[in-house]
C-alpha positions as a Markdown table, in Angstrom:
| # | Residue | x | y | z |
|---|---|---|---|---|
| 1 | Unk | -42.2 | 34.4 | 16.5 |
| 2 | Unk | -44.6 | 33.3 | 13.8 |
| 3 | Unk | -47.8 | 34.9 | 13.7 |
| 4 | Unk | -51.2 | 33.7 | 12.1 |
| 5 | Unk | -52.0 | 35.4 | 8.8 |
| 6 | Unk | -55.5 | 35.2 | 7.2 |
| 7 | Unk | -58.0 | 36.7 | 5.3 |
| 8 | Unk | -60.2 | 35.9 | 8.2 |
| 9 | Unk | -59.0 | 38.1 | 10.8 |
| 10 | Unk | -61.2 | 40.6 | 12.2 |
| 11 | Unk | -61.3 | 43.3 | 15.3 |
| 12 | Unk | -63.1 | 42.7 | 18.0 |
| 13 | Unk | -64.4 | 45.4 | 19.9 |
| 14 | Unk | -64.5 | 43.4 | 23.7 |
| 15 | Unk | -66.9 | 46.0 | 25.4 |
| 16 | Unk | -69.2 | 46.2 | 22.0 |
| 17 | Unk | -69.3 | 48.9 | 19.8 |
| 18 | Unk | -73.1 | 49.4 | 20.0 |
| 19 | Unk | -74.3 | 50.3 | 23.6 |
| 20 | Unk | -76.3 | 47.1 | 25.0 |
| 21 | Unk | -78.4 | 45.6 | 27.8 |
| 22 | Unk | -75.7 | 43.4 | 28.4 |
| 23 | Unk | -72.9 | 46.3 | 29.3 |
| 24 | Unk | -75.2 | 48.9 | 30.7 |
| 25 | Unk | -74.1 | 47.4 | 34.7 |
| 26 | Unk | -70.4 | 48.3 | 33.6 |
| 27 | Unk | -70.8 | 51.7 | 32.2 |
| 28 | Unk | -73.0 | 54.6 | 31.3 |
| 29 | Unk | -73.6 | 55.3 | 28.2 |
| 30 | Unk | -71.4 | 58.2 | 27.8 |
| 31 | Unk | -68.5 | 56.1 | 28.9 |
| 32 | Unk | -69.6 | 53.9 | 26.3 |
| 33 | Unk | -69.2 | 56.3 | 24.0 |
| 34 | Unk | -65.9 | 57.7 | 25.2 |
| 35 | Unk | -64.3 | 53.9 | 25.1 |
| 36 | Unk | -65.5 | 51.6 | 22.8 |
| 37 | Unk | -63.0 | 52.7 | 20.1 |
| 38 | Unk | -60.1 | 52.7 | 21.7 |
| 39 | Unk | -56.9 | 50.7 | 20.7 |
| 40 | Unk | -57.4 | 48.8 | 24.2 |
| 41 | Unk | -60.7 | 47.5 | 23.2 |
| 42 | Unk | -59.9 | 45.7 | 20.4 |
| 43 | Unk | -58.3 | 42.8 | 19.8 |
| 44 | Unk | -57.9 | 40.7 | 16.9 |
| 45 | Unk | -60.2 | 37.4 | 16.1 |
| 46 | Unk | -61.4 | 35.4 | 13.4 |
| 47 | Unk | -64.6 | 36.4 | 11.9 |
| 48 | Unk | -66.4 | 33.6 | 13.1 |
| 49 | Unk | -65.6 | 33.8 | 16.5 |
| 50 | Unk | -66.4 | 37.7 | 16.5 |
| 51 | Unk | -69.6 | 37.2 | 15.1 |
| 52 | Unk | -70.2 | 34.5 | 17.8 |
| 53 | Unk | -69.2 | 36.4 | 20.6 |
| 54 | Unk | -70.7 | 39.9 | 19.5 |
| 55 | Unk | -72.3 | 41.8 | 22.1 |
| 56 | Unk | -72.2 | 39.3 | 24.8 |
| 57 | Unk | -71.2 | 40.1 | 28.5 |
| 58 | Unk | -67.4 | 39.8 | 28.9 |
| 59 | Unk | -68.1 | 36.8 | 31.2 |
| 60 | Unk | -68.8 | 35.0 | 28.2 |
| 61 | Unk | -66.0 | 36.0 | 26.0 |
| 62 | Unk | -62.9 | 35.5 | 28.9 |
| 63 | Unk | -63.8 | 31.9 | 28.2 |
| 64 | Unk | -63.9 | 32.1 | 24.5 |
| 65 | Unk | -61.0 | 34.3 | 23.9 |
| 66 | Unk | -58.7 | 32.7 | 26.7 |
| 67 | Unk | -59.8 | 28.8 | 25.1 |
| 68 | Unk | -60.6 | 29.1 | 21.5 |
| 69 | Unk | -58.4 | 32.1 | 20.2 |
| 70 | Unk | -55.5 | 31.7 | 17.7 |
| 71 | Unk | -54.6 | 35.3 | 18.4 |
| 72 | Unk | -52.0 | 35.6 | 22.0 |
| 73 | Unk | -53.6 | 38.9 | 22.5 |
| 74 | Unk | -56.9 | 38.2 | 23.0 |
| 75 | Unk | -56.1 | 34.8 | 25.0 |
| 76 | Unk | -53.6 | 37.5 | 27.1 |
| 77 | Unk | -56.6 | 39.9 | 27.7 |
| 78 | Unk | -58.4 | 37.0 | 29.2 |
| 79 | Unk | -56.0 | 35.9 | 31.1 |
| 80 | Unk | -55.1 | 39.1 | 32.7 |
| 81 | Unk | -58.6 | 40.3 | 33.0 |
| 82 | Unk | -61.1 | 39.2 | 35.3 |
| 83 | Unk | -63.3 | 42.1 | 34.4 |
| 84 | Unk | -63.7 | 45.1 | 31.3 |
| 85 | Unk | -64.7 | 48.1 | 32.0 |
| 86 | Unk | -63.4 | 51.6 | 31.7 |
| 87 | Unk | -60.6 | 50.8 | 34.9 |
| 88 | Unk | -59.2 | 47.7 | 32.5 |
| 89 | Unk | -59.5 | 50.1 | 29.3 |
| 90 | Unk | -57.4 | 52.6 | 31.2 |
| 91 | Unk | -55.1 | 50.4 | 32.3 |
| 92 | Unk | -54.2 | 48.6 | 28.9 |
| 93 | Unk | -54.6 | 52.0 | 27.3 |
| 94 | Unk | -51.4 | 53.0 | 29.2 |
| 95 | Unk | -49.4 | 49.5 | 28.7 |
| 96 | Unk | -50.2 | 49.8 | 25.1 |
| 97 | Unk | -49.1 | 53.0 | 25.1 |
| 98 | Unk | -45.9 | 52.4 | 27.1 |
| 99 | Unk | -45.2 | 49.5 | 25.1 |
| 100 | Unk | -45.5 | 52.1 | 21.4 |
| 101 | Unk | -43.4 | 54.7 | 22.8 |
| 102 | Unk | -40.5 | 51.9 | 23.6 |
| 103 | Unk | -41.2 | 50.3 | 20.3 |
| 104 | Unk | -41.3 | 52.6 | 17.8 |
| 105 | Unk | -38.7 | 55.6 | 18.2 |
| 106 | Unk | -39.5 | 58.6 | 16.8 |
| 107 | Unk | -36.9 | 60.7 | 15.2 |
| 108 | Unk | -36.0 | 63.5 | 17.6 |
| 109 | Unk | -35.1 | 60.2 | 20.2 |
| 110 | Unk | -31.6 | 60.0 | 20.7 |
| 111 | Unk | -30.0 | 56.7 | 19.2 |
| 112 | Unk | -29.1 | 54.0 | 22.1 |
């Protein structure tokens, strides 16, 4: 599978990574604080459409990301995600996780 390559590619951090008006209905600030870095928050985008989607509510960026993006994560996220919050964080955490530990072995693993 080809993938995009450009300088312009960026991470997005969907729930933003500055606490704002427009996420404080779908978590506290701690929570905030405890998920906006995770490897399930982010996905990649160019750096205009990251700068145009910045801290708006994820209602606004399902469209974007699931329309506009070149990236098949960030249209995927969309797709499979009618809301973000900390449940949806959780939950990709754990499919991202599941999907490291089959894909890169590490060496005490016995060989298939």
């Amino acid at each position: 599978m080809d993938h995009p390559i450009s300088p312009d590619v960026s991470v997005e951090h969907v729930m933003p990574q500055a606490y704002c008006e427009a996420w404080s209905s779908v978590v506290t600030k701690p929570q905030h604080n405890k998920l906006r870095h995770l490897w399930a928050n982010l996905i990649p985008l160019s750096s205009a459409m990251n700068s145009t989607v910045d801290q708006d509510p994820y209602s606004s960026k399902k469209k974007i990301f699931e329309k506009e993006s070149m990236f098949t994560s960030a249209r995927q996220l969309a797709i499979d995600n009618d809301t973000w919050g900390e449940a949806e964080i959780n939950a990709r955490s754990e499919m991202l996780a599941d999907w490291a530990i089959q894909r890169w072995r590490r060496p005490s693993d016995p060989v298939a």
